[in-house]
Backbone as CSV, one residue per row, in Angstrom:
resi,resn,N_x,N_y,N_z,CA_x,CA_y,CA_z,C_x,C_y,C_z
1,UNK,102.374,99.457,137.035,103.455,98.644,136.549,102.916,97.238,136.295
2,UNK,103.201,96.075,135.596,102.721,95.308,135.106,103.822,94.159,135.483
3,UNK,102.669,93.330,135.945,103.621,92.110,136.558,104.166,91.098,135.472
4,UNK,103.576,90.980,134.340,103.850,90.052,133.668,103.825,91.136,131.693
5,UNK,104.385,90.820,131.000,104.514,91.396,129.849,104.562,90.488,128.825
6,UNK,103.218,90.721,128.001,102.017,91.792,128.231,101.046,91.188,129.476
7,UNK,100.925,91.986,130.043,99.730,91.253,130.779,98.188,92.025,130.791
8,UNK,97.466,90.539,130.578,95.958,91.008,129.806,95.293,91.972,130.872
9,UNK,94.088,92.536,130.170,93.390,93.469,130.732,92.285,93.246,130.525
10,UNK,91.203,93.965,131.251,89.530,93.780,130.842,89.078,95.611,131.062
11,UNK,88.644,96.273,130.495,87.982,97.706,131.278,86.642,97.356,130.650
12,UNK,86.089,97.930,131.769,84.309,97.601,131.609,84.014,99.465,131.877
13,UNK,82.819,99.563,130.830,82.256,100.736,130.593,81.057,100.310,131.100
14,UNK,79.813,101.098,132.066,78.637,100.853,131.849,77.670,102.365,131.566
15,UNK,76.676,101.950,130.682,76.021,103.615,130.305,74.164,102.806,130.599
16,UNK,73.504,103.808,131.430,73.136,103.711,131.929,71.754,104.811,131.230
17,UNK,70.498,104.141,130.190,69.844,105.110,129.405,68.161,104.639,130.320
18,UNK,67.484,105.779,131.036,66.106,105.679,131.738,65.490,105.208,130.437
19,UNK,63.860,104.646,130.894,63.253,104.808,129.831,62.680,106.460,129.022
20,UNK,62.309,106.210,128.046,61.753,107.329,126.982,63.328,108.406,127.127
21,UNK,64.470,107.863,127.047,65.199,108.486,126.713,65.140,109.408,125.601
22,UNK,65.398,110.734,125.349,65.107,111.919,123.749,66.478,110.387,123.476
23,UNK,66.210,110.960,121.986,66.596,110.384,120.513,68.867,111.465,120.702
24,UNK,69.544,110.822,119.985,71.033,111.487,120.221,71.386,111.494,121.373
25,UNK,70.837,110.977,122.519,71.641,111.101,124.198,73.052,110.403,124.208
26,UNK,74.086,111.297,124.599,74.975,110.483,124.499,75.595,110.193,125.850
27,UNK,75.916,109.279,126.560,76.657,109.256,127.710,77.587,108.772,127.364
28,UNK,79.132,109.328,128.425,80.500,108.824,127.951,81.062,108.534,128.743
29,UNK,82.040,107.818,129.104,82.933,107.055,130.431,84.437,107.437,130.074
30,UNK,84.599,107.438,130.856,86.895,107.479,130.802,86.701,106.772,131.242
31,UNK,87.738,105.752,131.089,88.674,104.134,131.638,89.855,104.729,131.680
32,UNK,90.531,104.560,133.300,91.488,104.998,133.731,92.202,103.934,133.945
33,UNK,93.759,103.813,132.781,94.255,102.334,132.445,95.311,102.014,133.389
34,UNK,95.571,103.137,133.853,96.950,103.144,135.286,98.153,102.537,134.578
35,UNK,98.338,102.717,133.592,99.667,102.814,132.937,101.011,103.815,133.348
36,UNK,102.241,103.066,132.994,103.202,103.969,133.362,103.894,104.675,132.001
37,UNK,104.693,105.027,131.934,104.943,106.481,131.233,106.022,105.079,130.432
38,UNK,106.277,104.473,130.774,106.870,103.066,129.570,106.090,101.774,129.612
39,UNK,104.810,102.333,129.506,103.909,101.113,128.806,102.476,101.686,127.930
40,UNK,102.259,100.722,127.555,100.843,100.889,126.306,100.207,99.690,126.738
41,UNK,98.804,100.152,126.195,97.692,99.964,126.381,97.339,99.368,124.734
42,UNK,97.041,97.700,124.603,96.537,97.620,123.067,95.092,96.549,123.858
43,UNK,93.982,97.267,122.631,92.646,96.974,123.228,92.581,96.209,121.745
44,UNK,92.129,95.082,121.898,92.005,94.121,120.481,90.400,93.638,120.660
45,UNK,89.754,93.942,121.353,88.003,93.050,120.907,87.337,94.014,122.033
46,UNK,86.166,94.230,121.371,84.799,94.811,122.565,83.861,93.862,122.588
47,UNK,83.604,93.545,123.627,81.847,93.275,124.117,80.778,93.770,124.048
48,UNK,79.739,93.642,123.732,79.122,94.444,124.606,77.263,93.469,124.805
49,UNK,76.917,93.915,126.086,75.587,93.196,126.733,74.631,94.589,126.680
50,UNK,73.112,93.913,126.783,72.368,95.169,127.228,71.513,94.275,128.439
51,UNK,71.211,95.041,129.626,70.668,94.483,130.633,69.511,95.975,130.894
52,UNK,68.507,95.169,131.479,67.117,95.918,131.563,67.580,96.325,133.506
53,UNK,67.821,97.945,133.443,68.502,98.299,134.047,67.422,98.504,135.551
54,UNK,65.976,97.715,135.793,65.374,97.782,137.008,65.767,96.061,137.652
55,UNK,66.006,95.256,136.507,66.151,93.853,136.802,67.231,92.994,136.441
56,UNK,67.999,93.647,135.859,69.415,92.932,135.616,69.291,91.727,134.551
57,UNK,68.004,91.719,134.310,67.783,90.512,132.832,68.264,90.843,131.733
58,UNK,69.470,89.897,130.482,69.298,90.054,129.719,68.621,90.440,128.420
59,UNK,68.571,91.404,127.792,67.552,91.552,126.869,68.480,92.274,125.360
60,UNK,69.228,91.629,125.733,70.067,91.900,124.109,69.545,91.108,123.140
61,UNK,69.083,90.090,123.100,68.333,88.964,122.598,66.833,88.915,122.416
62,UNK,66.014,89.711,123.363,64.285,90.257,123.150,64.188,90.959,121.666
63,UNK,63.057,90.170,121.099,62.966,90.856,119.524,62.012,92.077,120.099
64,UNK,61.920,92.343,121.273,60.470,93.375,121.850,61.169,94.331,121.977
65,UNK,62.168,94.338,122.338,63.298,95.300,122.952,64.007,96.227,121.924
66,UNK,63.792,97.369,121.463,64.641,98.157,119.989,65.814,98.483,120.598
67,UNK,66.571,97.990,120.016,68.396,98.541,119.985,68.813,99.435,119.276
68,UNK,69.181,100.678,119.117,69.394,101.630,117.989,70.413,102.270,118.728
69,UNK,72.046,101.717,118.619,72.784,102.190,119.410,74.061,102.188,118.897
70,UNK,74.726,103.591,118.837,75.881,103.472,118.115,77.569,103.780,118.971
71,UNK,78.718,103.217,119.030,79.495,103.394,120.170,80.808,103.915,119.070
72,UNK,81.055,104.675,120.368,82.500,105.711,119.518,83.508,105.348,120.782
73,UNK,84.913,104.929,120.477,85.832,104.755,120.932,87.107,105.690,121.092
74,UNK,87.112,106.394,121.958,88.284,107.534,121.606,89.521,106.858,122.464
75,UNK,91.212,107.157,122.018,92.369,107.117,122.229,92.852,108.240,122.161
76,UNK,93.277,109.452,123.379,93.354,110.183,123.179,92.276,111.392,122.776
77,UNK,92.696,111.742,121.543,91.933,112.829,120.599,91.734,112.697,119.532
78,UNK,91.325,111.299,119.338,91.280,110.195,118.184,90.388,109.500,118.189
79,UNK,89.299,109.438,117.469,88.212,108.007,117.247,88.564,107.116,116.771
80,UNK,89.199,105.736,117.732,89.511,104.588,116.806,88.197,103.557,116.914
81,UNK,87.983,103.196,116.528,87.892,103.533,114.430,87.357,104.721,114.378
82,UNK,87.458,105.682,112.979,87.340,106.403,112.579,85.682,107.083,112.630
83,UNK,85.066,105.892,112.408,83.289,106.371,112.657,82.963,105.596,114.100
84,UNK,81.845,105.630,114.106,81.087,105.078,115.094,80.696,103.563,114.582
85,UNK,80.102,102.456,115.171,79.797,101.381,114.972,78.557,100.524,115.776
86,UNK,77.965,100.149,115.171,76.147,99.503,115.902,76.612,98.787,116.512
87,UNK,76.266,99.364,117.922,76.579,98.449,119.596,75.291,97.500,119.216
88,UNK,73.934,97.907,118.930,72.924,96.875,118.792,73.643,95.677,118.438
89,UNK,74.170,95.736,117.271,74.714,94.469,116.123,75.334,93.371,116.849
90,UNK,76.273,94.116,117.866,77.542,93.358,118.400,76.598,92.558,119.569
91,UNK,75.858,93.218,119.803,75.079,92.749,120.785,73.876,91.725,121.205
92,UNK,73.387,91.461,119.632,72.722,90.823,119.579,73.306,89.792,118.860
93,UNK,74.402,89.682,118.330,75.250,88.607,117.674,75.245,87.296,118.873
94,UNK,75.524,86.419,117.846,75.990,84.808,119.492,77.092,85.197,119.724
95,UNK,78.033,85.898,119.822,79.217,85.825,120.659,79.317,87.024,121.482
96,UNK,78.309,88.539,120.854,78.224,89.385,121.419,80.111,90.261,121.529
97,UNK,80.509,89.945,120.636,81.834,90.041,120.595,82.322,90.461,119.446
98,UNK,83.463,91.405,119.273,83.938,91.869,117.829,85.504,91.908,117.933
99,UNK,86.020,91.347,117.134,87.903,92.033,117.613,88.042,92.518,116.402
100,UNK,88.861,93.900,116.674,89.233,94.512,115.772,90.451,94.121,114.702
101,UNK,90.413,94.896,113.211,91.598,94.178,112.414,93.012,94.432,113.353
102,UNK,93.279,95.823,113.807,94.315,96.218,114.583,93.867,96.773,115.593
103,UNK,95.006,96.359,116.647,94.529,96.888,118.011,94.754,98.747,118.241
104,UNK,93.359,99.100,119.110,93.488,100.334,119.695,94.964,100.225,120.732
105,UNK,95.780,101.666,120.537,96.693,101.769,121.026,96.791,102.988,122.053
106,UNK,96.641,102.708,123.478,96.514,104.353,124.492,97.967,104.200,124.738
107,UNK,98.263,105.149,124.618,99.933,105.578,125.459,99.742,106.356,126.514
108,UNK,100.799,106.899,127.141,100.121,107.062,128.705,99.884,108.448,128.772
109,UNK,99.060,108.672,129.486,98.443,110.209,129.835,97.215,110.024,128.530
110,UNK,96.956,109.295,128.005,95.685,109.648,126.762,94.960,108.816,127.395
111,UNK,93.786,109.894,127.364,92.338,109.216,127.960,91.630,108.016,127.286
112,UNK,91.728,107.385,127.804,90.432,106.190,126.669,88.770,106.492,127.405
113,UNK,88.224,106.899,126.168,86.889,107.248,126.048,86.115,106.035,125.498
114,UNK,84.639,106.259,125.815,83.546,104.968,125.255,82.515,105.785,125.296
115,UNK,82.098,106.292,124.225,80.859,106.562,123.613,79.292,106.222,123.685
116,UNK,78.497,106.180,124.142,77.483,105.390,123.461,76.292,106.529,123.018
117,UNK,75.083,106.288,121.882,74.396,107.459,121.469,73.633,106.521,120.879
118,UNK,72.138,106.905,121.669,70.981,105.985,120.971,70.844,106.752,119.736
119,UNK,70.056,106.375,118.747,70.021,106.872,117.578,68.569,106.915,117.188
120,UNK,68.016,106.429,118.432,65.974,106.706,118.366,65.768,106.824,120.040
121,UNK,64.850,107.583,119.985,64.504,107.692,121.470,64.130,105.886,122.364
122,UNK,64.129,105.792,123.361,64.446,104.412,123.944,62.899,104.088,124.280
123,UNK,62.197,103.192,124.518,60.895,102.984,124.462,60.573,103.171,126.159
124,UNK,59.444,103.502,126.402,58.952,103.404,127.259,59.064,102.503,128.166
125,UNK,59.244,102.616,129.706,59.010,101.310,130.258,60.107,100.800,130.301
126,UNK,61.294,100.625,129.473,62.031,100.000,129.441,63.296,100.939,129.587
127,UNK,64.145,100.435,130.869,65.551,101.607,131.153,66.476,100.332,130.739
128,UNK,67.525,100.434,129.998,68.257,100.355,129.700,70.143,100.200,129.986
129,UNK,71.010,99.371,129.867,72.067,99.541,131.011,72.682,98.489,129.788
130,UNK,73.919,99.871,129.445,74.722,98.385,128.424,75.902,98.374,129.647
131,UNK,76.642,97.312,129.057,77.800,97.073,129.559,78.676,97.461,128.226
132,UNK,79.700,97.651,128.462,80.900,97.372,127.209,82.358,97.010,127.950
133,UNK,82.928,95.791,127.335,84.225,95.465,127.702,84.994,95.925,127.008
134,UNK,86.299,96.121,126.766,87.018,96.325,126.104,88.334,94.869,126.709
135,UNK,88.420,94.160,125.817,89.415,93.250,126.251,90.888,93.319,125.195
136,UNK,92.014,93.888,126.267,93.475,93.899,125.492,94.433,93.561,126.725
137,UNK,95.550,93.797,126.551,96.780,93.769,127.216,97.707,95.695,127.699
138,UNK,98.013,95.291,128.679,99.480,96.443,129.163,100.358,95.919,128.942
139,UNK,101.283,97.105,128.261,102.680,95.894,127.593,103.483,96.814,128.023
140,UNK,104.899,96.532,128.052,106.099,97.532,128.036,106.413,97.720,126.874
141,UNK,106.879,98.909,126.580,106.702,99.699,125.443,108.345,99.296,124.739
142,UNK,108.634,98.738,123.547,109.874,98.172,123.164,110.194,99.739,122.486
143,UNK,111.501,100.087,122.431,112.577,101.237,121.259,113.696,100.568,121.043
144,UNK,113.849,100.933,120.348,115.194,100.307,119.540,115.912,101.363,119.504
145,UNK,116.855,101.570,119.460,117.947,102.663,119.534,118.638,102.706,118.360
């Protein structure tokens, strides 16, 4: 139940790739939004960081470091957005940040899924650990009669 309407939210995904990861690995997370059966879930911007997963150092920003990483967002039984989208990109951007044109919408009982799938095998030596936020609000759900 939600103390304040809308009141904001943060869900953090973390995927977690060893080094010499094979090439297509995909690991996936559920975010369990604890919504009630008269509220929604609208997710308006993702994050996302990559941290060198023996030392916790940034390395979204290392030109040494290959990013080849693509993230799928499911609502339900639904990919919002429709394709997948380069976690590298978002990640190596200065804000490391993207908001979408319209917000992802979970209603209750639909799973929210987070994707991630390298798209080249991961280099040697180097394990890997993204984070992904998803930053929106829990709202009570308005009908009009």
């Amino acid at each position: 139940m939600v103390n304040q309407d809308p009141q904001p939210e943060v869900f953090t995904s973390n995927h977690v790739y060893a080094a010499a990861t094979a090439a297509n690995t995909r690991t996936t997370n559920t975010i369990f939004t604890n919504q009630s059966h008269t509220e929604e879930v609208r997710i308006y911007a993702i994050q996302v960081q990559v941290v060198d997963s023996n030392t916790g150092i940034d390395v979204s920003a290392a030109a040494t470091t290959v990013l080849d990483f693509d993230i799928t967002i499911n609502a339900g039984a639904n990919a919002v957005p429709s394709n997948s989208f380069d976690a590298a990109a978002i990640a190596r951007s200065e804000e490391r940040q993207i908001s979408f044109s319209a917000p992802i919408v979970v209603d209750f009982k639909q799973p929210l899924r987070v994707t991630l799938e390298n798209n080249i095998a991961t280099q040697a030596g180097v394990g890997l650990r993204w984070i992904i936020t998803l930053i929106g609000e829990t709202g009570v759900i308005k009908r009009v009669c």
